[in-house]
PyMOL Python script that loads the backbone (N, CA, C, O; Angstrom):
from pymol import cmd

cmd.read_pdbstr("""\
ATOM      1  N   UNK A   1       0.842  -1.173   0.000  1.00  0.00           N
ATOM      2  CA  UNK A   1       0.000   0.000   0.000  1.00  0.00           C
ATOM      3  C   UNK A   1       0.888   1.236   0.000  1.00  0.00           C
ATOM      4  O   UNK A   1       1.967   1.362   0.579  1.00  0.00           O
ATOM      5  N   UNK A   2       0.301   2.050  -0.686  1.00  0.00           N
ATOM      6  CA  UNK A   2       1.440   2.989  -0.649  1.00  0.00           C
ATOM      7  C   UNK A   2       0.835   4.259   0.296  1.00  0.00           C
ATOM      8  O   UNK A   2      -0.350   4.460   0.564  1.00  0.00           O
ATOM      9  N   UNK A   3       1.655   4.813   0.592  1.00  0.00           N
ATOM     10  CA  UNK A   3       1.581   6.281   1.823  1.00  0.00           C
ATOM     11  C   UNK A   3       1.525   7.295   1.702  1.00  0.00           C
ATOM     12  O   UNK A   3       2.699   7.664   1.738  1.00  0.00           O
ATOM     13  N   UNK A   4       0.674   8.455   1.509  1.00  0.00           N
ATOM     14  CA  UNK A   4       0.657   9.745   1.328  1.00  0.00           C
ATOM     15  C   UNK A   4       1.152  10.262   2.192  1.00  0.00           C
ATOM     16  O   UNK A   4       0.673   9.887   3.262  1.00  0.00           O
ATOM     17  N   UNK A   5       2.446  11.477   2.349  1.00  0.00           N
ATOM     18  CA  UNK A   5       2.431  12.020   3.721  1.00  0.00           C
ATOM     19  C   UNK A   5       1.348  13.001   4.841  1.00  0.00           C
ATOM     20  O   UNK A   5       1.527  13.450   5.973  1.00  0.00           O
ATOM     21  N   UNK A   6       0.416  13.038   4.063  1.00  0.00           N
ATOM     22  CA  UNK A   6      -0.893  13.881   4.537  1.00  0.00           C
ATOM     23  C   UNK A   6      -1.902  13.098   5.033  1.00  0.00           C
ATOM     24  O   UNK A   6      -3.010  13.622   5.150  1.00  0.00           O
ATOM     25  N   UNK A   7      -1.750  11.946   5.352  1.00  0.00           N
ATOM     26  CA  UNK A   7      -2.479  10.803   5.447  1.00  0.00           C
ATOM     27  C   UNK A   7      -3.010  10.944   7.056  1.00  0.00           C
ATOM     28  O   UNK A   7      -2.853   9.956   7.773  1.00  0.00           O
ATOM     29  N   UNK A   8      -3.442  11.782   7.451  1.00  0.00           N
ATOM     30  CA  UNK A   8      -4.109  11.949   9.338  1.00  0.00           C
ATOM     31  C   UNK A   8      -4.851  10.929   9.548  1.00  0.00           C
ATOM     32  O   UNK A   8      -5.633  10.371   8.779  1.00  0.00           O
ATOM     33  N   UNK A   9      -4.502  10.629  10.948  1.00  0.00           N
ATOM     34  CA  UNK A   9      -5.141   9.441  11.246  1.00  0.00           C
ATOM     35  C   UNK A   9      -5.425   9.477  12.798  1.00  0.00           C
ATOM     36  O   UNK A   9      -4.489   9.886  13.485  1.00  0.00           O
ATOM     37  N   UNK A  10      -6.589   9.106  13.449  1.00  0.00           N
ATOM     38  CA  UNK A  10      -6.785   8.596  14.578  1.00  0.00           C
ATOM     39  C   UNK A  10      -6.858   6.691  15.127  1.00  0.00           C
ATOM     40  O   UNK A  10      -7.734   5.896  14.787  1.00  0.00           O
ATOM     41  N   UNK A  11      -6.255   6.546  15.577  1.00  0.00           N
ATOM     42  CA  UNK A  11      -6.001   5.047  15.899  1.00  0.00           C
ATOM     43  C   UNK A  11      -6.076   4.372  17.127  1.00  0.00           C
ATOM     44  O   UNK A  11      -5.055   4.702  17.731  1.00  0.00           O
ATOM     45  N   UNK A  12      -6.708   3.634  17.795  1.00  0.00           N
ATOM     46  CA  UNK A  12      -7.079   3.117  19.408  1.00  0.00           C
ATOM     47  C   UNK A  12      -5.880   1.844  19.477  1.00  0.00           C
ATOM     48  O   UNK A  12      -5.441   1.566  18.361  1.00  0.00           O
ATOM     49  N   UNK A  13      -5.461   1.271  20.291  1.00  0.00           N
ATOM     50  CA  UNK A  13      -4.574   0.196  19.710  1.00  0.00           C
ATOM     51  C   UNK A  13      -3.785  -0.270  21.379  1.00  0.00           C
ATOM     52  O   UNK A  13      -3.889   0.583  22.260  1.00  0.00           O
ATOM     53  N   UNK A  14      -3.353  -1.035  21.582  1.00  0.00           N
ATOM     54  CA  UNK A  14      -2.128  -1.338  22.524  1.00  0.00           C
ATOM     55  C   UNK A  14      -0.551  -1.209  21.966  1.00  0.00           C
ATOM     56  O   UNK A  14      -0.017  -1.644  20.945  1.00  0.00           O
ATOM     57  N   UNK A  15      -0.067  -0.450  23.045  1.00  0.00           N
ATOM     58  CA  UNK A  15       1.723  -0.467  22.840  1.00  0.00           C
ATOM     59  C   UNK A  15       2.497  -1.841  22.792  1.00  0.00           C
ATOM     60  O   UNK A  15       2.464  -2.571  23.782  1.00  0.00           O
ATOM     61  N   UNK A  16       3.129  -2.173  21.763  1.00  0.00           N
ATOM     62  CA  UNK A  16       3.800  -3.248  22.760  1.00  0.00           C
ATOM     63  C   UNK A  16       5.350  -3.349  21.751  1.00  0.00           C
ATOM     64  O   UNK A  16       5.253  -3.278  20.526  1.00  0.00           O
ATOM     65  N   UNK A  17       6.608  -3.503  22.368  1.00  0.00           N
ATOM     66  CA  UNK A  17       7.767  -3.332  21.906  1.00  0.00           C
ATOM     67  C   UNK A  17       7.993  -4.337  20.933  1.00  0.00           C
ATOM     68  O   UNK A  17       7.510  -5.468  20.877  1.00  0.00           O
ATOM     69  N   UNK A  18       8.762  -3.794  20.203  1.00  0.00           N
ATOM     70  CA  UNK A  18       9.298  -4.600  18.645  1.00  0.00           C
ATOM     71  C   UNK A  18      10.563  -4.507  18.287  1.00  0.00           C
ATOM     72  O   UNK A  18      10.881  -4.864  17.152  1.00  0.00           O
ATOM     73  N   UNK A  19      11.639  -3.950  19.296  1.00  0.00           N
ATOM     74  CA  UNK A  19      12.793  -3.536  18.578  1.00  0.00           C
ATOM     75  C   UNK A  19      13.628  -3.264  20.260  1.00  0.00           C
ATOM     76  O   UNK A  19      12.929  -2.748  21.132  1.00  0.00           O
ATOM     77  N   UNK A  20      14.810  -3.566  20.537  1.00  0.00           N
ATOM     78  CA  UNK A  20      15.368  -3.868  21.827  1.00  0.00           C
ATOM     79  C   UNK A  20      17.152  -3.055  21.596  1.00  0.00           C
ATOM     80  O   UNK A  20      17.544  -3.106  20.429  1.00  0.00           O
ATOM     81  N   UNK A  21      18.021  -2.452  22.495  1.00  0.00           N
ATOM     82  CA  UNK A  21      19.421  -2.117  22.235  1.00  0.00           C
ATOM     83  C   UNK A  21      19.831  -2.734  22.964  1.00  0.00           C
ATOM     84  O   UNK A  21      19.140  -3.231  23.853  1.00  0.00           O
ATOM     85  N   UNK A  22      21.261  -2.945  22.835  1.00  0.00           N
ATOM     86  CA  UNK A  22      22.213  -4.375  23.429  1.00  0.00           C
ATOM     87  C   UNK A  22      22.119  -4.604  25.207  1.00  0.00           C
ATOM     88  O   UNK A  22      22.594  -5.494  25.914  1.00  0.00           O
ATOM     89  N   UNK A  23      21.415  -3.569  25.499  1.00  0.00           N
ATOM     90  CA  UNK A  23      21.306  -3.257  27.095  1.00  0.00           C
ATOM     91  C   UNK A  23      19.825  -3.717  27.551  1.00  0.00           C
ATOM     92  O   UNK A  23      19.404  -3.783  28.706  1.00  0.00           O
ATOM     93  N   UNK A  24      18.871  -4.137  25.881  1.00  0.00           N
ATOM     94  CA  UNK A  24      17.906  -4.986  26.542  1.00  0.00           C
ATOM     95  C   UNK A  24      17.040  -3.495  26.586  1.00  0.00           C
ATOM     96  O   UNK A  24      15.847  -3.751  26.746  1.00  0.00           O
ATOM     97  N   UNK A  25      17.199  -2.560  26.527  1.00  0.00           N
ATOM     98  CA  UNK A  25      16.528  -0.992  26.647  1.00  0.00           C
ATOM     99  C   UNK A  25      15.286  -1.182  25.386  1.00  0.00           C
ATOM    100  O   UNK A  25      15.937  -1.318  24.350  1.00  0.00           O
ATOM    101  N   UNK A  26      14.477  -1.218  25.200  1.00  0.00           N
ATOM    102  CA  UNK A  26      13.290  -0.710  24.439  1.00  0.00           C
ATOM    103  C   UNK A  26      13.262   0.431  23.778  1.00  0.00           C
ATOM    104  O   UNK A  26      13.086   1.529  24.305  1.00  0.00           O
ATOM    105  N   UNK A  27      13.496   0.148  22.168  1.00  0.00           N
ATOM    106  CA  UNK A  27      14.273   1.841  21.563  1.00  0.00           C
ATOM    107  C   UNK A  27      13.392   1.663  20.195  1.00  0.00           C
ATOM    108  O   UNK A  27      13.741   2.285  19.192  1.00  0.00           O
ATOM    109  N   UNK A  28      12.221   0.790  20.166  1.00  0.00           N
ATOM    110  CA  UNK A  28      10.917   0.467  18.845  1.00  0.00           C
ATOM    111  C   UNK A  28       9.489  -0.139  19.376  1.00  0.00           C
ATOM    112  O   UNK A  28       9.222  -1.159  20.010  1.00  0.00           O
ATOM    113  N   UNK A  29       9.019   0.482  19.067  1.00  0.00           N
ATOM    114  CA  UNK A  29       6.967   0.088  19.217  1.00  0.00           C
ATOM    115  C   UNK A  29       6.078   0.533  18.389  1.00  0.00           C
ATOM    116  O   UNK A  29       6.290   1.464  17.612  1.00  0.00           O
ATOM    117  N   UNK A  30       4.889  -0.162  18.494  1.00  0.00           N
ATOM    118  CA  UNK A  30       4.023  -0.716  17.757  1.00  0.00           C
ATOM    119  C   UNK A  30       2.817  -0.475  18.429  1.00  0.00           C
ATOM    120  O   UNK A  30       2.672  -0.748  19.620  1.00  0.00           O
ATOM    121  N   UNK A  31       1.980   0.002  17.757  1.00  0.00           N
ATOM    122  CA  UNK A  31       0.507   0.049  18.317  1.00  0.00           C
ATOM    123  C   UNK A  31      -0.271  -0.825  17.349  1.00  0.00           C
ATOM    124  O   UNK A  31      -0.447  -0.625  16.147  1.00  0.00           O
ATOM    125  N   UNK A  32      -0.775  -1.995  18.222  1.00  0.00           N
ATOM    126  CA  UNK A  32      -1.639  -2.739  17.576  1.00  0.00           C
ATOM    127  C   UNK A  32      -2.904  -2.563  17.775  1.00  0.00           C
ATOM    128  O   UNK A  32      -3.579  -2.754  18.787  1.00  0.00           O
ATOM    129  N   UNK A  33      -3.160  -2.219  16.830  1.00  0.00           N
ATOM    130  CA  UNK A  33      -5.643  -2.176  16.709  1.00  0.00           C
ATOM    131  C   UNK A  33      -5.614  -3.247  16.648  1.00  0.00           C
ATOM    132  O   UNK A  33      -4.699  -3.949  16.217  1.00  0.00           O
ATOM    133  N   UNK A  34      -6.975  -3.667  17.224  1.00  0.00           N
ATOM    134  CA  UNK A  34      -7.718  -4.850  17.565  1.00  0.00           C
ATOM    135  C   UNK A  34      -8.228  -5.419  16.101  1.00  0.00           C
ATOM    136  O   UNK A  34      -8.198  -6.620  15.833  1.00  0.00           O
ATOM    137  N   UNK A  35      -8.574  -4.678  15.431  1.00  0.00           N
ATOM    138  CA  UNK A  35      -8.984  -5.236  13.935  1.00  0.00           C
ATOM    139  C   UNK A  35      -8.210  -4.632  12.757  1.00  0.00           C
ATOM    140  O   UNK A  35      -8.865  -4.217  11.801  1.00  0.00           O
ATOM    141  N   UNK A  36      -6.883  -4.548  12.744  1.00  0.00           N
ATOM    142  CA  UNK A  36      -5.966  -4.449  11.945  1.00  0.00           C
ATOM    143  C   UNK A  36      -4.166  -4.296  12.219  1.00  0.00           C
ATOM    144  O   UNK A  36      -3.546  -3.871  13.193  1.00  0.00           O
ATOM    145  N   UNK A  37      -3.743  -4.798  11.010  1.00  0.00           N
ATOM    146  CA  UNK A  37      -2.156  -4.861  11.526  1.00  0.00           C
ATOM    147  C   UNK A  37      -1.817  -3.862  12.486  1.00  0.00           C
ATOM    148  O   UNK A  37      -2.694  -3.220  13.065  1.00  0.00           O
ATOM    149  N   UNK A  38      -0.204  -3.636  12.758  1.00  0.00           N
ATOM    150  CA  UNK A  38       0.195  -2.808  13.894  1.00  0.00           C
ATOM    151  C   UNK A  38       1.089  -2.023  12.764  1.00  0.00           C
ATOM    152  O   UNK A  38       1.622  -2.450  11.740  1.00  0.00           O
ATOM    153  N   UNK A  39       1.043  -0.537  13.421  1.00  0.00           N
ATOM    154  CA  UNK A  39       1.968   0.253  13.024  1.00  0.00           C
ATOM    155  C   UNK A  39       3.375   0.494  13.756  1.00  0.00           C
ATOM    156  O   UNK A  39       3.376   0.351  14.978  1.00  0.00           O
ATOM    157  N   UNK A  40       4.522   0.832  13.145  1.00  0.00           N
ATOM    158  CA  UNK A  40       5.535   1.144  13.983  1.00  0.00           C
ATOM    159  C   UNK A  40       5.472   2.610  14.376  1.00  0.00           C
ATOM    160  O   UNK A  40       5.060   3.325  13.463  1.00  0.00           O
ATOM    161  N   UNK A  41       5.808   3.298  15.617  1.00  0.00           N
ATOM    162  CA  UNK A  41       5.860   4.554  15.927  1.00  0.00           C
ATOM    163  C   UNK A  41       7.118   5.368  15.763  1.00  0.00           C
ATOM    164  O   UNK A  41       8.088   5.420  16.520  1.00  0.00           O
ATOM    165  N   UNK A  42       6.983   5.770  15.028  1.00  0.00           N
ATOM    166  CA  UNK A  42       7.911   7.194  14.953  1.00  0.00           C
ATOM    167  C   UNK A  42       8.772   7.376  16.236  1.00  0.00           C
ATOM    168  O   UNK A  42       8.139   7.472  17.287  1.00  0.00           O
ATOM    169  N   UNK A  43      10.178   7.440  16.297  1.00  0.00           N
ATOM    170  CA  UNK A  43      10.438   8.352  17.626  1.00  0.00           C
ATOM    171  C   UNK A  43      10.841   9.724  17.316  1.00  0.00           C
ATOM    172  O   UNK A  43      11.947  10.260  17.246  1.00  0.00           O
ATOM    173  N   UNK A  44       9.482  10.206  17.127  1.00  0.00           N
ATOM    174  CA  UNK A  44       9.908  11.377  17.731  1.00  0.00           C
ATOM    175  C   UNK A  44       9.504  12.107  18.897  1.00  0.00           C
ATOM    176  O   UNK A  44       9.148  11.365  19.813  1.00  0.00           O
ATOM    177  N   UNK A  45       9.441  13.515  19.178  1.00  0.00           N
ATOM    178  CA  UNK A  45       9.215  13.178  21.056  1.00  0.00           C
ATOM    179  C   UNK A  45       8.230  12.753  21.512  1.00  0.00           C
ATOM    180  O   UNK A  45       8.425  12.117  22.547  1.00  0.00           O
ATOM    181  N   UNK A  46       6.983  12.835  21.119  1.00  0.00           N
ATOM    182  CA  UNK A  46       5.845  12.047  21.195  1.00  0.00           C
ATOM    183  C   UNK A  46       5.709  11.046  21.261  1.00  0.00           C
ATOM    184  O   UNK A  46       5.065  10.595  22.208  1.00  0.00           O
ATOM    185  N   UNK A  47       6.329  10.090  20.148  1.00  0.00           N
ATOM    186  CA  UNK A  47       6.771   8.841  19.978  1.00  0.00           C
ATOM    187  C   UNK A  47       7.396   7.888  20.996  1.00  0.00           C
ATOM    188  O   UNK A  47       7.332   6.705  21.332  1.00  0.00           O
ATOM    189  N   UNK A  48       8.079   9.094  21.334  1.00  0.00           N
ATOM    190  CA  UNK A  48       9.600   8.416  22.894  1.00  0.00           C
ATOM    191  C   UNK A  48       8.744   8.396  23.653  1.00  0.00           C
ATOM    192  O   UNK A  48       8.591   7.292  24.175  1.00  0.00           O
ATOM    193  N   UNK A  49       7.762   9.519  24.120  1.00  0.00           N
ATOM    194  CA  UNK A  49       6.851   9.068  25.363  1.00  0.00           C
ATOM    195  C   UNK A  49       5.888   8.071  25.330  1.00  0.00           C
ATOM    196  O   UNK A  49       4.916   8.041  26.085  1.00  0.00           O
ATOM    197  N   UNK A  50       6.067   7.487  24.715  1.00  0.00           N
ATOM    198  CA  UNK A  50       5.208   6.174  24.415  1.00  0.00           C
ATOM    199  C   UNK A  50       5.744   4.836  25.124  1.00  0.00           C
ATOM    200  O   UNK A  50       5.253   3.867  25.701  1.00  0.00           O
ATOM    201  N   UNK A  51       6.986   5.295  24.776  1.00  0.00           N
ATOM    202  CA  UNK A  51       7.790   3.878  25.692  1.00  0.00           C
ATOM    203  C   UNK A  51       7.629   3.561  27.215  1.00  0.00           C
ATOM    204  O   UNK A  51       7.936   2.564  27.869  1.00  0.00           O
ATOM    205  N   UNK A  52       7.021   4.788  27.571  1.00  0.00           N
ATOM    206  CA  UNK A  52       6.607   4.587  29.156  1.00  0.00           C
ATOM    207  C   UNK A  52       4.773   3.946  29.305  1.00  0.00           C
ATOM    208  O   UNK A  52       4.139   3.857  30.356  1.00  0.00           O
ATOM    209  N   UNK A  53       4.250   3.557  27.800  1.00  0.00           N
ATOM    210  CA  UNK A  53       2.928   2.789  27.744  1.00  0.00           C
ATOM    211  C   UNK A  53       2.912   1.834  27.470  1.00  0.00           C
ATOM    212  O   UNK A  53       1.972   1.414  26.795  1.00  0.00           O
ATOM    213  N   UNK A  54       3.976   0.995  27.869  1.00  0.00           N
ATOM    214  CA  UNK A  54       4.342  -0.883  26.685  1.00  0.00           C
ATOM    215  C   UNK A  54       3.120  -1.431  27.575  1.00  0.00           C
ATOM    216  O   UNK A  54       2.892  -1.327  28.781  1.00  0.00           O
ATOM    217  N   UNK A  55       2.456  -2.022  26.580  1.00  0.00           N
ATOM    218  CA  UNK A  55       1.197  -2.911  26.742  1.00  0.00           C
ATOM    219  C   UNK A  55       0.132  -1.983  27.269  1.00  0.00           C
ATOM    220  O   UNK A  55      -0.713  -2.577  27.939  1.00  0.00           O
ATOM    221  N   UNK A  56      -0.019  -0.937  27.170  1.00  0.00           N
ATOM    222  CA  UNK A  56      -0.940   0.081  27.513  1.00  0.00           C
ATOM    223  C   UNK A  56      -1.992  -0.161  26.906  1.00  0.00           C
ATOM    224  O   UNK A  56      -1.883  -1.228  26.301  1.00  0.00           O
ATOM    225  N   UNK A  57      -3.197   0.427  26.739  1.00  0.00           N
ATOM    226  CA  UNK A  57      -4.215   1.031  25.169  1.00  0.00           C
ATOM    227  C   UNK A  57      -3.930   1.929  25.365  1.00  0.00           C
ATOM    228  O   UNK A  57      -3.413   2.233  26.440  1.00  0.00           O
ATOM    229  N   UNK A  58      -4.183   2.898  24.236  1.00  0.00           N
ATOM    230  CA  UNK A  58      -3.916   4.582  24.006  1.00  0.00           C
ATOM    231  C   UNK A  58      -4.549   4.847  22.611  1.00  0.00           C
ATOM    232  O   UNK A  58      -4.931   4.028  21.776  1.00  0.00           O
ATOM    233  N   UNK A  59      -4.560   6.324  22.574  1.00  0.00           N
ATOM    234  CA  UNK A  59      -5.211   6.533  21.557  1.00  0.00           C
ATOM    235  C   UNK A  59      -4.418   7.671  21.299  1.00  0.00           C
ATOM    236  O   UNK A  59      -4.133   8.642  22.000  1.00  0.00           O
ATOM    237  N   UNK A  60      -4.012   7.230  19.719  1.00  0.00           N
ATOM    238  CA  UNK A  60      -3.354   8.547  19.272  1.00  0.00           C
ATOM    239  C   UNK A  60      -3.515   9.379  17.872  1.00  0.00           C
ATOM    240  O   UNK A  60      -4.142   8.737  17.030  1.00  0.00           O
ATOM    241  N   UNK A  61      -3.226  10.243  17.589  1.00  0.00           N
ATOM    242  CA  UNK A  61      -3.537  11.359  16.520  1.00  0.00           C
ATOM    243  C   UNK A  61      -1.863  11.473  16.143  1.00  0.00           C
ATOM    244  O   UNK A  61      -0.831  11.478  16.813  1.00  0.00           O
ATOM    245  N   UNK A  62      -2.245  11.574  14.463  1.00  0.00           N
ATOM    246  CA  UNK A  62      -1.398  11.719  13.844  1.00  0.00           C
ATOM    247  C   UNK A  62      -1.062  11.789  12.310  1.00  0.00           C
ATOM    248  O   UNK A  62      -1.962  12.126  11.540  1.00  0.00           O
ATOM    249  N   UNK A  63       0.155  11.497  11.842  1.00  0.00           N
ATOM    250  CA  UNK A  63       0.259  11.006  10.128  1.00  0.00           C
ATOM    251  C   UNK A  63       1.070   9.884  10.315  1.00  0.00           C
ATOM    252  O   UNK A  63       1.794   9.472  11.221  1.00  0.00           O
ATOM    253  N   UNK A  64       0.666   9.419   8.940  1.00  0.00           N
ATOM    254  CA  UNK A  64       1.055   8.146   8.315  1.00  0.00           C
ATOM    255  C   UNK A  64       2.280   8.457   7.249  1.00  0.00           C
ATOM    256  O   UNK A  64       2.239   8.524   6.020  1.00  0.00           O
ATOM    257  N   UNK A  65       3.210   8.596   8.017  1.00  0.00           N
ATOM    258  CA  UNK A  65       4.193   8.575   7.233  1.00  0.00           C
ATOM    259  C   UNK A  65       4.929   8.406   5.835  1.00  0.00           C
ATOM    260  O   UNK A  65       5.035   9.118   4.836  1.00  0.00           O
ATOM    261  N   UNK A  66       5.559   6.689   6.339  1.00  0.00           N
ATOM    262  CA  UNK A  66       5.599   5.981   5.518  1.00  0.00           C
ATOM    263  C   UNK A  66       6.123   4.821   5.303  1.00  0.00           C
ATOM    264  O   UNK A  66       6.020   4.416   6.461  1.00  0.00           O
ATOM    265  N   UNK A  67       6.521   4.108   4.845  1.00  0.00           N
ATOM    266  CA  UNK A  67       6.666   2.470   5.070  1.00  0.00           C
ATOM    267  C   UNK A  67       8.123   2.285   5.023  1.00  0.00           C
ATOM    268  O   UNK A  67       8.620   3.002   4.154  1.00  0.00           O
ATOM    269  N   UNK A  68       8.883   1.648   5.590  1.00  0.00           N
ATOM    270  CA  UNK A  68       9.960   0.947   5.797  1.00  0.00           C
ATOM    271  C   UNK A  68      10.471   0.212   4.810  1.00  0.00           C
ATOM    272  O   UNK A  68       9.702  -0.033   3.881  1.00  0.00           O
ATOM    273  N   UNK A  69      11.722  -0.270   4.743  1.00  0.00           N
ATOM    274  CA  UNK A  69      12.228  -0.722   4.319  1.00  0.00           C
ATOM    275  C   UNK A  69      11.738  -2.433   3.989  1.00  0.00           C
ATOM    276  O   UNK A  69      12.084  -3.101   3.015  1.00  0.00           O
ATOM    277  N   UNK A  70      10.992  -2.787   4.932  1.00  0.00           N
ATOM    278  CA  UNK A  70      10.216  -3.879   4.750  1.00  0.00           C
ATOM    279  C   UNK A  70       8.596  -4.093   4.807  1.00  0.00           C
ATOM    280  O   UNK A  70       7.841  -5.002   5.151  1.00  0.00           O
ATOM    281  N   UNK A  71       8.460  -2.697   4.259  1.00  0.00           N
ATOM    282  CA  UNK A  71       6.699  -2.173   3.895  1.00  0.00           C
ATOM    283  C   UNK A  71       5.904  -1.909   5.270  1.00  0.00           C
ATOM    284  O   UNK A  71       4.684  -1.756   5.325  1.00  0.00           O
ATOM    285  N   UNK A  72       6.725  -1.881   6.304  1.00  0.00           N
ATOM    286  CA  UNK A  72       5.593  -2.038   7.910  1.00  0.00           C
ATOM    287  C   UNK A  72       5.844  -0.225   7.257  1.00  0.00           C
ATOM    288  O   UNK A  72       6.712   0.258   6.529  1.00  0.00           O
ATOM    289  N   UNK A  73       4.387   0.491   8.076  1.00  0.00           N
ATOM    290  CA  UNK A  73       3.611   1.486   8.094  1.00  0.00           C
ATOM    291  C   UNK A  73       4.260   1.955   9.474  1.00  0.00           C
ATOM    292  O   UNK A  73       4.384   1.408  10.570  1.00  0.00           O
ATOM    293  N   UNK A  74       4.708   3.505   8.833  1.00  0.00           N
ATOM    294  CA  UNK A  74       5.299   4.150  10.049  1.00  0.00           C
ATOM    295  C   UNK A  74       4.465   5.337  10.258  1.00  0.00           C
ATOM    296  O   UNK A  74       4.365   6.128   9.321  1.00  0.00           O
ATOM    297  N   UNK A  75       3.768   5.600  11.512  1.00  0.00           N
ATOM    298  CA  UNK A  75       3.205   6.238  12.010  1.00  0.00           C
ATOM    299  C   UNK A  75       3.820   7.587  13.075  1.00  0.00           C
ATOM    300  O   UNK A  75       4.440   7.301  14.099  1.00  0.00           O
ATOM    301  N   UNK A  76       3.537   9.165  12.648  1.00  0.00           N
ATOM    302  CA  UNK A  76       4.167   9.929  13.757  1.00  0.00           C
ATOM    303  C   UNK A  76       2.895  10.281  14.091  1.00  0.00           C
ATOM    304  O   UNK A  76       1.842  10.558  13.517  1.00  0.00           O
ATOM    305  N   UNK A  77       3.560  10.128  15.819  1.00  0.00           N
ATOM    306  CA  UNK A  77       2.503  10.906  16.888  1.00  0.00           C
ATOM    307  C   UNK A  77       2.542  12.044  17.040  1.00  0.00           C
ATOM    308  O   UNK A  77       3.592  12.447  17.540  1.00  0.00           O
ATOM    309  N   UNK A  78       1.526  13.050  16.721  1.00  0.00           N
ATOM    310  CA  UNK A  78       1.307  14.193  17.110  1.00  0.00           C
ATOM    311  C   UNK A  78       0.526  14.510  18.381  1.00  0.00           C
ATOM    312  O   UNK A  78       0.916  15.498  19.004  1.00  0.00           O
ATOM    313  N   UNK A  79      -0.789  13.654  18.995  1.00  0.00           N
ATOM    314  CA  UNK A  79      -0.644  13.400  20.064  1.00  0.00           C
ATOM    315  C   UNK A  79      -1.230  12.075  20.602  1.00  0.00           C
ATOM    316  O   UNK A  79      -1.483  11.177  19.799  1.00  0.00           O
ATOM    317  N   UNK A  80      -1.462  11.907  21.956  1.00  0.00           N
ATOM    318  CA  UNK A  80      -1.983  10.863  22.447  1.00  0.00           C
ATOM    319  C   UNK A  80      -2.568  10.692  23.858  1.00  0.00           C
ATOM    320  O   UNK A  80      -2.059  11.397  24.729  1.00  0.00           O
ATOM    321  N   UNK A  81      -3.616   9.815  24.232  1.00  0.00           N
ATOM    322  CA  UNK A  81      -3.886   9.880  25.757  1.00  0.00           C
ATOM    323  C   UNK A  81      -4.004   7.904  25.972  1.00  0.00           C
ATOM    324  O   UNK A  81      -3.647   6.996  25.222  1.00  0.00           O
ATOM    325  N   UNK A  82      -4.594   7.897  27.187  1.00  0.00           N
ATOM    326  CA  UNK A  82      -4.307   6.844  28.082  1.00  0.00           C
ATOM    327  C   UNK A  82      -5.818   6.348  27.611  1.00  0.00           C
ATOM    328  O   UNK A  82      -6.693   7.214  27.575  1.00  0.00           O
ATOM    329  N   UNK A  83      -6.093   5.238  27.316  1.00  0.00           N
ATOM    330  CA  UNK A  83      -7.500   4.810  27.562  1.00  0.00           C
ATOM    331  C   UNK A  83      -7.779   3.816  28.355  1.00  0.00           C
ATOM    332  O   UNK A  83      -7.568   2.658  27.996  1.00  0.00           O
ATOM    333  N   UNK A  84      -8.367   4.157  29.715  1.00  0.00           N
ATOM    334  CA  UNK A  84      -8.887   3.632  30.708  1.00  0.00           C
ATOM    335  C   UNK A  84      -9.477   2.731  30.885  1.00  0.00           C
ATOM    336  O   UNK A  84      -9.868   2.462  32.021  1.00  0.00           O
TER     337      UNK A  84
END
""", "prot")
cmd.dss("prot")
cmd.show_as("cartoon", "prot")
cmd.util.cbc("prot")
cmd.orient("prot")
């Protein structure tokens, strides 16, 4: 699928890590929706504060970047909250 960078999106989903540094540190995540694949998150600062939600739900606002090197869908957070 291909990616527009204007592509806004709202998305409900759980955090959960995908990507680890040699110290075992959590430095990649993924918000998975319940009825569709998972996106990878952007780090940018928005993004980074995410790492303090692994296995959370949350809901976040944003764009759809664009796809990786191995087609996964990269998502930046512009913002996000906690869903209870």
């Amino acid at each position: 699928m291909k990616v527009e960078r204007s592509m806004k999106r709202t998305i409900c989903g759980t955090i959960f890590p995908v990507a680890w540094d040699k110290n075992n540190n959590v430095v990649g995540i993924v918000i998975d929706p319940p009825d569709q694949d998972g996106y990878l998150i952007d780090q940018n600062k928005k993004g980074k504060e995410l790492l303090a939600y692994i296995r959370r739900e949350v809901k976040i606002s944003g764009t759809m970047m664009r796809e990786d090197e191995r087609g996964d869908l990269i998502f930046k957070v512009k913002e996000y909250s906690l869903i209870t």
